[in-house]
N, C-alpha and C positions, 0 to 999 in steps of 0.2 A: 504494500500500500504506500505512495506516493507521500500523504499525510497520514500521522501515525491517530488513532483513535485509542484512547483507551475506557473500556465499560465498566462500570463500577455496581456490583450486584451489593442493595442494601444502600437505602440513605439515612443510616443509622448516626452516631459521633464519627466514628470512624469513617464510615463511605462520604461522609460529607468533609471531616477533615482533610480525606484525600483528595475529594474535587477541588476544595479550595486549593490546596496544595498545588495543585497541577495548572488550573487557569493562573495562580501566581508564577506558574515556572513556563508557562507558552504553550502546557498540550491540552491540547481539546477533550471535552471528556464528555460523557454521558452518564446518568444516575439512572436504573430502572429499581424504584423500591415499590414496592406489594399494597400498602396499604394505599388507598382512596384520596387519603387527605390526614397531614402530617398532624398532631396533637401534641398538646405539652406533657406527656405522661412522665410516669416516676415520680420519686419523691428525693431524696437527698444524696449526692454522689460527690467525693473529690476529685480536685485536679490538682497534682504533686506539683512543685518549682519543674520539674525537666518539661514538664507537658506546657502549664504555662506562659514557658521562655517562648514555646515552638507558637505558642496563640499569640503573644505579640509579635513573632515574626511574619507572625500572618495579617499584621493589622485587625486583630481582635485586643484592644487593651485594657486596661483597667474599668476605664468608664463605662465600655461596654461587658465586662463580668459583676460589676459593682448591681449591675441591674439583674443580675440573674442567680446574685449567690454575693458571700461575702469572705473576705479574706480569715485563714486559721490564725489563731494568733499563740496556741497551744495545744499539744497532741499530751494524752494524761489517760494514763491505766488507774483506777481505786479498786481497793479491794472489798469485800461483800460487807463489813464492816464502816467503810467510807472511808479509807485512810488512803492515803495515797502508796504504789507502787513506786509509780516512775511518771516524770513530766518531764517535756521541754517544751523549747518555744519552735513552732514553726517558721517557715516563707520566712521572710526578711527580716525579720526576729531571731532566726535563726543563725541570721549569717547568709542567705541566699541571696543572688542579684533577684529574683525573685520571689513574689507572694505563692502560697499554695492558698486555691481557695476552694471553700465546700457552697456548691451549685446547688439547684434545682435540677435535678437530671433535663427535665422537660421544657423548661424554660431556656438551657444551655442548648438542646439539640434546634430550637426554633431560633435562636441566634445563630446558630452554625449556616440552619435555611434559609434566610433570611440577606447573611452575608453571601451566599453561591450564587442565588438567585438575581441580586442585587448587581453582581458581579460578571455573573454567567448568563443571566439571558434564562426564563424560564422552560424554555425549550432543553434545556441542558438535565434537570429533572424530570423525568418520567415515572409519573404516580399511578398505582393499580396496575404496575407490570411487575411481576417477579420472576426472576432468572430461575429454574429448573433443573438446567442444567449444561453441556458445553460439548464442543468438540473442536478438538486441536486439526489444525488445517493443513495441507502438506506444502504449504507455501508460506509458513510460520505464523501465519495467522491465528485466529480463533473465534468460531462461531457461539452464538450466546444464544439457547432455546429459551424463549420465552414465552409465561402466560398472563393472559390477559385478566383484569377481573369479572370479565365476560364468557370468561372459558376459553375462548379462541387463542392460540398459537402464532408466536411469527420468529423470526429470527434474526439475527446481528450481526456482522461482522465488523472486527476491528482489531485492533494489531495486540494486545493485551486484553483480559477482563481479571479483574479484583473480585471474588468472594468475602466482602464485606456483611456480611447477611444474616449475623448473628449465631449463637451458639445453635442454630437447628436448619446451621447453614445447607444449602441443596449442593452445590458448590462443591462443600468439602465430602461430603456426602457421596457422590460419583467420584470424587478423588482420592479418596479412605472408603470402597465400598465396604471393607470388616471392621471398619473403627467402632470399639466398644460403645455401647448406649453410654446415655447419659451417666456421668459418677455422682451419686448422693447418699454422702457420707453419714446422714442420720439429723442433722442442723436441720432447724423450720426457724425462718424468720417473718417477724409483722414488724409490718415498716406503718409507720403514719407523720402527720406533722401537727403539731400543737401550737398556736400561736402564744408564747412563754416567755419569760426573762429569760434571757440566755442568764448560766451558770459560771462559775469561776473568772475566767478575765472576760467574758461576755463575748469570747468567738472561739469556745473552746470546744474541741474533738476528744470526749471521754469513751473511755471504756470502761462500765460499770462491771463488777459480780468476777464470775469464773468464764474460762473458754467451752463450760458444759453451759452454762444459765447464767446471761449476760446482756446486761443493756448499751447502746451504744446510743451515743447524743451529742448531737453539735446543732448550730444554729446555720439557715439558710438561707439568710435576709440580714441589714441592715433592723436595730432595734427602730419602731415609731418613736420617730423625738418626743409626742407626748404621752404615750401610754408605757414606752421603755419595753415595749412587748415586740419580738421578731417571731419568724414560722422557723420553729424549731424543728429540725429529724430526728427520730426516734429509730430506734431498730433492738424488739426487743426477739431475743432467741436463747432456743432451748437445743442441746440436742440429745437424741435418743439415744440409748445402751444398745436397743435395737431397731434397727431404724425399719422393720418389721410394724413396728407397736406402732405409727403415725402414718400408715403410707399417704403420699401426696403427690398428685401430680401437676397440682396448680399449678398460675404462673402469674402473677399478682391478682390472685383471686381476691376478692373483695368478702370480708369476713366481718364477725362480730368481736365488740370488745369484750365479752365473757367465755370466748374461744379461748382465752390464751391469757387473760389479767391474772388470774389467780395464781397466776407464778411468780407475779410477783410482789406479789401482800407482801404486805410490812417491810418495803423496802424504802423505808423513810430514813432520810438525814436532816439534821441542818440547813442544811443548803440544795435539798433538792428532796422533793415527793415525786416517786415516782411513779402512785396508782392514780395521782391527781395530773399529771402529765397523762398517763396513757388517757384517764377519763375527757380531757379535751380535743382530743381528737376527732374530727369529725369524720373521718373515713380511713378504714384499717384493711390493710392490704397483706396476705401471706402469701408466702412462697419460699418453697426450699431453697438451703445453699447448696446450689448444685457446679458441680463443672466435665472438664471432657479431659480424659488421659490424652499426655502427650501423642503427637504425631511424627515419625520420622522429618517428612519435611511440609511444607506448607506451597512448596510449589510443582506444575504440572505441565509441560509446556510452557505456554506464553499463559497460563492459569497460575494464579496465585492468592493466599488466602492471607487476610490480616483481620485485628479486631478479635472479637468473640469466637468468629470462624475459625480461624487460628489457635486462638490459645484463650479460652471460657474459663477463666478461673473466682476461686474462692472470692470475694470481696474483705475477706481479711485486712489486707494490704492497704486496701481505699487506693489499688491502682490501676484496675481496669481498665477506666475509661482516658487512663492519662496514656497504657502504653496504645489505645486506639490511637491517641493522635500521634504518637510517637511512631509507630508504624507507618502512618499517613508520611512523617516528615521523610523517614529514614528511604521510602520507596520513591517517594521525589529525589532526594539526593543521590539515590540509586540511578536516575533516570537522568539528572544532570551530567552523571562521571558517563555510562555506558550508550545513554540512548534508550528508547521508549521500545525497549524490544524483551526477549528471553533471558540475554543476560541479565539484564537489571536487576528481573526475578528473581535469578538465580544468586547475583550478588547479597539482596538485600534477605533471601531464606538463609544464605549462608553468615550471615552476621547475626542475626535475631533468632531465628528458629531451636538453638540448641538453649541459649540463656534463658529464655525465655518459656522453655520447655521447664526447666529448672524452676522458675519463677511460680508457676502452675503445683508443681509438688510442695515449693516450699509453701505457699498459701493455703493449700490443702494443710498441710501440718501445721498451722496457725497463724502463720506468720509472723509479722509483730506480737501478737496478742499471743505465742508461746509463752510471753514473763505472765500471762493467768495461768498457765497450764502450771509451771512453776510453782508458783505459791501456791497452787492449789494442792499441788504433791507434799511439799515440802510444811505446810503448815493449816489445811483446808480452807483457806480463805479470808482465814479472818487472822492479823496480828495486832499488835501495837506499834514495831517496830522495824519496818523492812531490811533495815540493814542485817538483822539479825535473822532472816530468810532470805536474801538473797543481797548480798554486798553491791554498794554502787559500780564496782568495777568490774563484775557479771552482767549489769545490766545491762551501763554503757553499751558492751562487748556486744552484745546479744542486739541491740538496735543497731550498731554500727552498721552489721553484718548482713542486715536488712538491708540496710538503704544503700548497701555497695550492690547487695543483687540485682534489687528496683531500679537503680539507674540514676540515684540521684544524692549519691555521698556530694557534700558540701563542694570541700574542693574540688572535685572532678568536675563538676559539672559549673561551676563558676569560671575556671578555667576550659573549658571546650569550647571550639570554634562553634560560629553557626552552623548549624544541621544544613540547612538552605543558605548560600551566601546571597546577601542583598544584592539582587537587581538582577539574578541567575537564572539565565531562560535555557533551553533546551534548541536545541539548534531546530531548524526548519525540515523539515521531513527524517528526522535521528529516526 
């Protein structure tokens, strides 16, 4: 093909991260995502500093996430008792050239549409079509089956196509026809949001209880100047001994507050009620923590998978949706060095596919939130005195080790060139 196209299955964080990506770098792209008409769903989701960085490279900045979510200003484990484990400060409190901030999942993906569309020309998204499935061309190409949400069929060609299409991708699907089902480890989480006083420095990201029965809470808004009240996330979870006893197949199924409150009576502080939080909630949402065993590779041809498709894991981390756009950046920069062809593909699986395969298990096994697993072993939950369960220089250690996985140790990433160098196009038919 003369001019290179590339198709983007899924115009989820990720499939849209990468359009933007691509109309900033010169290649043409196409979105075909399934549903009808784009909405603001979900409830509360982070974006770490690495992802961040890649959003104002993109001309997405402060003023526009300020609307959609609010800067962390500290990440804090307590134990079931209310004392603290372990805190620090995040984003630029931290020490980062950048903020991390905690979004509105649905609010963030309508700013991502919002900016493609504004940019790309509405034509460039295609709503009520979902990709199927694929076939690699003998002139390196790659056709895209598509359906309509009419039923009817048609087809695509274009020099690449991205399976962006989320963890029940079709994509990856025909390209891992044996990949295990779904992994769900026995975790049921109810997500909602309470309009609340934010807690501790009033933009903090807690982790309450055990990594068996555990509340998580941060704030997703700016406080109202006059009421001092913000829409607060909640994420309250239990998981099974046998994950037999709760089967679930939802997927933000919409539940009752008497499903699941009783777990956690009596877990009043000082400084936070937490049956009076769940009870403001006006709508409660479960669904399993679920994800997908690694996959050798994530590329197939001129096919290649990022996002969820790729690598569905744990929300442990709270970095999901940071390494979507991260992938988005890394395949542009793939496509800057090689050209908008197979190798790109292949460069940017050969970098990210194996770490990031890693990143998936460790999540699975708690991730950060291992120092609950911890205390939980070492003293059931409740002390007085952390030091005397687990020393600050264990702790450290143990979150270091983290955020060198995730991608986003301090100085590393302070020090790193741009992912996309400014004003960096893509030659004319690469």
């Amino acid at each position: 093909m003369s001019h290179p196209l590339v198709m983007i299955a899924g115009g989820g964080i990720g499939g849209l991260s990468l359009a933007l990506t691509l109309q900033q770098i010169g290649v043409p792209c196409v979105v075909f995502e399934a549903v009808q008409e784009l909405r603001p769903l979900g409830v509360g989701i982070n974006l770490q500093p690495n992802a961040v960085r890649e959003l104002y490279d993109l001309g997405i900045g402060a003023d526009d996430l300020d609307q959609v979510g609010v800067p962390v200003k500290e990440w804090a484990l307590v134990g079931l008792n209310g004392n603290d484990i372990y805190s620090e400060p995040r984003g630029e409190l931290a020490g980062y050239n950048w903020p991390q901030y905690a979004v509105h999942r649905g609010k963030f993906h309508m700013l991502l549409y919002r900016k493609f569309v504004e940019r790309a020309g509405e034509d460039a998204l295609r709503l009520g079509q979902r990709v199927t499935g694929y076939e690699n061309n003998a002139d390196g190409s790659v056709t895209a089956i598509i359906e309509r949400a009419d039923g009817t069929k048609t087809r695509e060609t274009g020099t690449i196509l991205i399976g962006a299409d989320g963890i029940h991708s079709a994509v990856r699907a025909q390209m891992h026809p044996d990949q295990p089902p779904i992994h769900w480890g026995g975790a049921v989480m109810w997500r909602g949001t309470t309009m609340a006083k934010p807690i501790r420095t009033g933009s903090s990201f807690v982790g309450l209880g055990t990594h068996e029965h555990r509340m998580v809470i941060y704030p997703i808004s700016h406080p109202d100047p006059e009421t001092g009240l913000a829409q607060v996330n909640w994420i309250a979870e239990v998981t099974y001994d046998d994950p037999s006893a709760h089967e679930t197949t939802g997927w933000f199924r919409q539940v009752e507050l008497s499903d699941f409150a009783h777990h956690f009576d009596g877990w009043e502080y000082d400084w936070l009620n937490v049956p009076e939080l769940l009870r403001g909630a006006e709508v409660v949402y479960e669904n399993p923590m679920i994800d997908r065993d690694p996959v050798p590779t994530w590329r197939d041809g001129a096919v290649a998978l990022m996002g969820d498709a790729a690598h569905a894991m744990y929300p442990t981390g709270s970095n999901g949706a940071s390494q979507a756009v991260i992938d988005a950046r890394e395949l542009g920069a793939a496509m800057l060095t090689h050209g908008v062809n197979a190798t790109a593909l292949e460069a940017f699986n050969d970098k990210l596919c194996g770490p990031v395969s890693e990143l998936i298990l460790r999540n699975r096994g708690a991730g950060p939130f291992g120092l609950l697993n911890m205390v939980n072993d070492r003293c059931g939950g409740a002390f007085d005195d952390i030091d005397e369960v687990i020393p600050a220089e264990e702790r450290a250690e143990f979150m270091a080790k983290y955020k060198a996985a995730a991608g986003f140790a301090i100085e590393k990433l302070n020090k790193a060139d741009r992912t996309i160098p400014e004003g960096a196009k893509v030659e004319s038919g690469a």
